[in-house]
N, C-alpha and C positions, 0 to 999 in steps of 0.2 A: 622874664615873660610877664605879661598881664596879668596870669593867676597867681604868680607866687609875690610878685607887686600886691594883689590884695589882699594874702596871706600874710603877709612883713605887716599892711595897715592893720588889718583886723587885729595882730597880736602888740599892739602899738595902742591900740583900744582900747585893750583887757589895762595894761598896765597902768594905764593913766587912770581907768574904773575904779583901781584897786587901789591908788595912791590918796582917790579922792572918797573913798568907800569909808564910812561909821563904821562903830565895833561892831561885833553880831558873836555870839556864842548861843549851844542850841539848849532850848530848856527843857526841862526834865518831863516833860510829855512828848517829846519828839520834835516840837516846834525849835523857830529861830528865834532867838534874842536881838533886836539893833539895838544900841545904844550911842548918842550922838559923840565926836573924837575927842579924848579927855575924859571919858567917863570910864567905869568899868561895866561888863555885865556881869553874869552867874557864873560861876564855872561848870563845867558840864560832869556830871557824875556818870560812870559805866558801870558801875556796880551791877555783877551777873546777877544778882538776886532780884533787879528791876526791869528783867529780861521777858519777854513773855515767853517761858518754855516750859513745858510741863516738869514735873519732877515727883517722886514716887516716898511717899513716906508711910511706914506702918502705923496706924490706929491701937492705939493703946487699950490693951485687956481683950483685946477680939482676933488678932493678929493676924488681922488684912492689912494691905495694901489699899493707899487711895488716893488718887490724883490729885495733885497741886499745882495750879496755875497761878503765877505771880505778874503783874504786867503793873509798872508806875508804880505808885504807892501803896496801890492795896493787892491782896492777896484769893483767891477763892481755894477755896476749898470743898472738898466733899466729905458727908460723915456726919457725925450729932451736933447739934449746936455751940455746944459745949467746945469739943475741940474743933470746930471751925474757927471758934472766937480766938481761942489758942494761938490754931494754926493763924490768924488773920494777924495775930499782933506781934507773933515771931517773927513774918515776912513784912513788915512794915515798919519795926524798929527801925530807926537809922541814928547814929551817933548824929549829936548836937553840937559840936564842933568839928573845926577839919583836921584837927590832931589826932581828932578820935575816929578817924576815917579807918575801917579794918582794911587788912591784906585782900588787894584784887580791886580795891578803886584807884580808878587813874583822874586826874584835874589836868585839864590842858588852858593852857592861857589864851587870854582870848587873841592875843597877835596872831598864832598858829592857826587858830580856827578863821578866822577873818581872810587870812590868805589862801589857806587848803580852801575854806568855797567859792573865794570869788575869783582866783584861779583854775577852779577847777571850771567854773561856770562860762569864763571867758574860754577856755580854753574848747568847751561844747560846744560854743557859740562859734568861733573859728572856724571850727572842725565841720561843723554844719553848713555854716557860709559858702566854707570852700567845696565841699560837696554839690552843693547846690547851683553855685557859680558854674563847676566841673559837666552838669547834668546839661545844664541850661546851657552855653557854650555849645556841645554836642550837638544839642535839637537844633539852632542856628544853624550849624554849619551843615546839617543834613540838608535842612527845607532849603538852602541856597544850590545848593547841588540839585536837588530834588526840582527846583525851579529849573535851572539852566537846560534838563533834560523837558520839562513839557512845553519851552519852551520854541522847542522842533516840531512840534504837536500843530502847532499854530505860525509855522511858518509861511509866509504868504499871505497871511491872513491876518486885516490888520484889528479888525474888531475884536477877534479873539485873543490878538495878542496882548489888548491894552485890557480886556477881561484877564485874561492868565496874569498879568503881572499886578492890576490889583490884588486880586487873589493871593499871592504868597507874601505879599507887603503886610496882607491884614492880618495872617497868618504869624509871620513872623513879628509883628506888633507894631501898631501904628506909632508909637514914639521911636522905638528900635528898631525898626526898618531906613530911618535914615544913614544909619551906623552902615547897615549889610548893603547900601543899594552897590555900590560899588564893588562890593565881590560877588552881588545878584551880575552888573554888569558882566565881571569877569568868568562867571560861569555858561552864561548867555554865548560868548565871543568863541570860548573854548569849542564848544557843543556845536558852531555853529561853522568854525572853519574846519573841525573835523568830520562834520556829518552831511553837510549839504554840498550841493555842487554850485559852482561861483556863476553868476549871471545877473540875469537884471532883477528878479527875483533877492537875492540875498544884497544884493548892493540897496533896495529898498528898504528889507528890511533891517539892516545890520543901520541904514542914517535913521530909521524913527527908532532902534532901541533906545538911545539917550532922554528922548523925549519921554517914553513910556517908563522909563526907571526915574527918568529928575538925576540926572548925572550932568555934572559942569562937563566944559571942554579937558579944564584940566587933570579933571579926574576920568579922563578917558584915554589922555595920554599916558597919564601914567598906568592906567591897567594894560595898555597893551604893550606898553613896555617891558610890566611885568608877564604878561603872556608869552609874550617873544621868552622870554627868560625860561619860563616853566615849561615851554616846547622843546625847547635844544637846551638842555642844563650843562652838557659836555661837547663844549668846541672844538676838544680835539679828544677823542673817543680810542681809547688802545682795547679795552677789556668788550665783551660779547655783552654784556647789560648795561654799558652804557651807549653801545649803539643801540640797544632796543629802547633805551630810555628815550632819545632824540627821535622827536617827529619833524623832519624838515622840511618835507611834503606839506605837513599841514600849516606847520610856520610860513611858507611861502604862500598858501592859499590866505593865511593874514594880511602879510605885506599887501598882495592883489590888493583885498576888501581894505587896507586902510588907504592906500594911494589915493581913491577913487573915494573914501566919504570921508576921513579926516587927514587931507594932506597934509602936515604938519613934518618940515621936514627934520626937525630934530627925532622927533619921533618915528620915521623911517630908517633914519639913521641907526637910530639903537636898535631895532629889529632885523635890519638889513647885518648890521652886526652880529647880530646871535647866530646866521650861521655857521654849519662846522668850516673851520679853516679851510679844507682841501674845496670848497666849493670855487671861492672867487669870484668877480663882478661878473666876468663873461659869463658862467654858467650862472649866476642867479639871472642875469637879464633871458640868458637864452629861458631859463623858466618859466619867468612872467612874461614870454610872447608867447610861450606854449599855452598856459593855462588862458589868454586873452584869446588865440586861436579858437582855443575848445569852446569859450563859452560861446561865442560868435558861431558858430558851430551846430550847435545845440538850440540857437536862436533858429538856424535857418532851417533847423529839423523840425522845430517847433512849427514852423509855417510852412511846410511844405517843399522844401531842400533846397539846394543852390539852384534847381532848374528855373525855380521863382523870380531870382534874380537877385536884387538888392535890395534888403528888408532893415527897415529899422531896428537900432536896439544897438548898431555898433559905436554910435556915439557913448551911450552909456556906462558901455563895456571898457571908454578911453580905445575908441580906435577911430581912425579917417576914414572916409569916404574911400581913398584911394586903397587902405588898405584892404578896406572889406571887398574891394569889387579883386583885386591882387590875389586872395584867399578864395572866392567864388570862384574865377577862372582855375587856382589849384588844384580845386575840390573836383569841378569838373574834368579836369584833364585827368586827374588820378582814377573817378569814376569812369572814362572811357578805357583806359588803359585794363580796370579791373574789369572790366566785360569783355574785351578780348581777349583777357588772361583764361578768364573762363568758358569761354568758345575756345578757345586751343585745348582746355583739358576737357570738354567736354567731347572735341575731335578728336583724343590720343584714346581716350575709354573704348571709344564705338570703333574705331579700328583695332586694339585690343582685342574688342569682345569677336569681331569678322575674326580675324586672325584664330583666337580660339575656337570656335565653330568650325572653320575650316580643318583647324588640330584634332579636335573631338571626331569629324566626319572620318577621316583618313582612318582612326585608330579605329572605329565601328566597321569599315570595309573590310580591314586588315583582320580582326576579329574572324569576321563572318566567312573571309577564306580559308580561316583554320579552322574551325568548324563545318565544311564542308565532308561529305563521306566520300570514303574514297570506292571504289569498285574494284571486284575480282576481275584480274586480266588473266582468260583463259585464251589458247588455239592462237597465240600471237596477238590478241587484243591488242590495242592499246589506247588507253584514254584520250578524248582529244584535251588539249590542257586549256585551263579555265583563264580564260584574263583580266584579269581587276577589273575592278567598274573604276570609270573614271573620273577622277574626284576634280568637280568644279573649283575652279579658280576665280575667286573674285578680279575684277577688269581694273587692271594695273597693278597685282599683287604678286611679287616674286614669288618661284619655285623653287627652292636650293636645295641639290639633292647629291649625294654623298653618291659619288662613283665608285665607292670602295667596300659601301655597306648597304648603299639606300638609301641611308635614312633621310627624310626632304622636311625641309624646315619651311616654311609659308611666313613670307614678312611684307609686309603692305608696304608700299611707295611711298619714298622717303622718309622712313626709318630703317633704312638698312644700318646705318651705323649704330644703331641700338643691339639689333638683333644678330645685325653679321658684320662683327668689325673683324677687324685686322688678326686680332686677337682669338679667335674662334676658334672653336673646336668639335669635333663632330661627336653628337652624344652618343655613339652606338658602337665606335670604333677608337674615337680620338685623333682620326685625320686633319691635317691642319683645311683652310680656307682652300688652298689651292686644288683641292682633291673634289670641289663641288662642282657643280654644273647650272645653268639658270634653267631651266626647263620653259619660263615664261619668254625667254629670247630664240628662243630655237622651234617655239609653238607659230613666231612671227615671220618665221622662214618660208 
């Protein structure tokens, strides 16, 4: 990949630094020694005693305790003058030659030192590059995504869109934005087959994106070649996540928006390609009449519906004359047919609702003569008997009433076959059909 590409140079760097790097040993204040190649420098002494770290020695004749700081060459001390000067020359002895160097000093040559720092240096250097390449990288590829999505923001709109797109060029830096225009493209494309609906509207703006980014022809064929690709990445899908992973919905809402602003038939070709196998030519073309219908569609809703008539916009869309006027007479025929679908079920309700009415009525009379009180029959009395009120029948609405129990079922003209088919049964008894009577045929007697 690109990053470990500049990992391999950076460390390709160090080594050629270090091959052409002077001697360097560090000298005995802390500093570096250079010295130019063929020469020698110092050797480096470690000796603990040149350490800056306190250390505890007793004062003599008093027998305190008194801190001693030793750092480089010289010594401090606390205490009388006397044994400061002592202590001063104790900690600042050093043998005068390197034989006479005591136990606990180390001399490292200077090859060793020369390579341990500017190894280790190159190797900082590296380690930070790549960090930083790592960071940077990141922020890139955010703001290009980050673009593609305000990008929708300013659909339709073309001033704004060529303001939004300066905007994230300057953003992502006016020399290195020529690098991302191409994946600014492809973020634009994604966002824009997935999120908008196809018409005359996105066919606008999807032929001035190129302009507003500065993307060649070729570098548009190839992004949506690779789009096609990042849409459907499994052409033939077995497992439940890689049909989630294939958008082919939106891959075809592509193809649409590329027919129409970069025909370029190699490049239909490879997207017409990406989808899944089982679809086949028939089923993509039956698609793209569907999604051309709809926008067409949408046009004529936009102006006032097919009653208008025949409204600009279907050339746009890649449609004829002929067919758009082919699709207005569809629209409309479908529209007449849906209004007298719904005048029929708005006629089944409202005889429904009579139907019930009349059920509700019958059960309130029936009620009210079992509730009636009855009277003491004295001396031979006897009641004259009560006779139902007579329950209104709406005019053409069958009476079927059960000669074995009663019971009368009320069903409006012509839907008897709903309410009294063949199959019926009487709710009170379980008598079949043949056991009823029409009460409405015998009232016309």
């Amino acid at each position: 990949s690109t990053m470990h590409h500049s990992f391999q140079v950076a460390l390709i760097a160090a080594a050629v630094a270090l091959l052409a790097a002077p001697a360097a040993a560090f000298a005995p204040g802390g500093g570096l020694l250079l010295a130019p190649r063929g020469t020698s420098a110092a050797p480096i002494s470690l000796r603990p005693a040149r350490m800056a770290l306190p250390a505890l020695r007793m004062q003599e004749g008093t027998g305190q305790s008194v801190i001693v700081i030793a750092k480089g060459d010289m010594a401090i001390a606390s205490g009388p003058p006397v044994q400061q000067t002592e202590q001063q020359r104790y900690y600042s002895e050093q043998p005068s030659s390197p034989s006479m160097n005591p136990q606990g000093d180390h001399v490292m040559p200077k090859e060793g030192v020369n390579t341990m720092v500017l190894v280790g240096g190159g190797l900082a250097a590296v380690a930070g590059s790549y960090y930083f390449v790592k960071g940077y990288k990141a922020r890139q590829a955010l703001l290009v995504e980050e673009f593609g999505y305000s990008a929708m923001l300013y659909w339709g709109d073309v001033a704004g869109s060529v303001m939004n797109a300066k905007e994230y060029m300057g953003r992502i830096g006016p020399l290195i934005n020529r690098f991302h225009r191409a994946d600014m493209f492809k973020a634009y494309v994604k966002r824009l087959a997935n999120d908008k609906p196809l018409g005359v509207t996105s066919i606008a703006d999807f032929a001035a994106a190129t302009t507003r980014l500065g993307v060649s022809k070729s570098v548009v064929h190839k992004v949506l070649q690779q789009t096609a690709m990042d849409l459907v990445p499994h052409q033939d899908p077995t497992e439940t996540w890689e049909r989630d992973e294939n958008k082919p919905s939106v891959l075809g809402k592509l193809l649409w928006l590329t027919e129409r602003c970069y025909p370029d038939p190699a490049t239909i070709a490879k997207i017409r390609s990406r989808f899944p196998r089982s679809y086949g030519n028939e089923v993509i073309g039956i698609l793209q009449r569907t999604l051309t219908e709809q926008a067409y569609k949408d046009v004529l809703k936009a102006n006032g519906g097919a009653e208008k008539g025949l409204t600009p916009g279907y050339l746009e869309i890649g449609m004829t004359q002929g067919e758009a006027e082919d699709l207005i007479e569809t629209i409309l025929k479908e529209t007449a047919l849906a209004k007298v679908e719904a005048a029929k079920v708005a006629e089944e309700k409202a005889e429904a609702a009579q139907v019930q009415a009349i059920r509700d009525a019958s059960v309130a009379a029936q009620k009210d003569k079992n509730a009636a009180p009855t009277k003491i029959k004295t001396h031979g009395q006897v009641d004259k008997p009560v006779e139902d009120a007579p329950v209104e029948r709406a005019s053409g609405t069958h009476e079927y009433e059960c000669t074995n129990c009663g019971y009368t079922l009320f069903v409006a003209k012509g839907r008897e076959f709903k309410f009294f088919g063949d199959n019926f049964r009487c709710a009170g008894c379980g008598s079949g059909k043949d056991m009823f009577k029409d009460n409405a045929l015998e009232d016309t007697k």
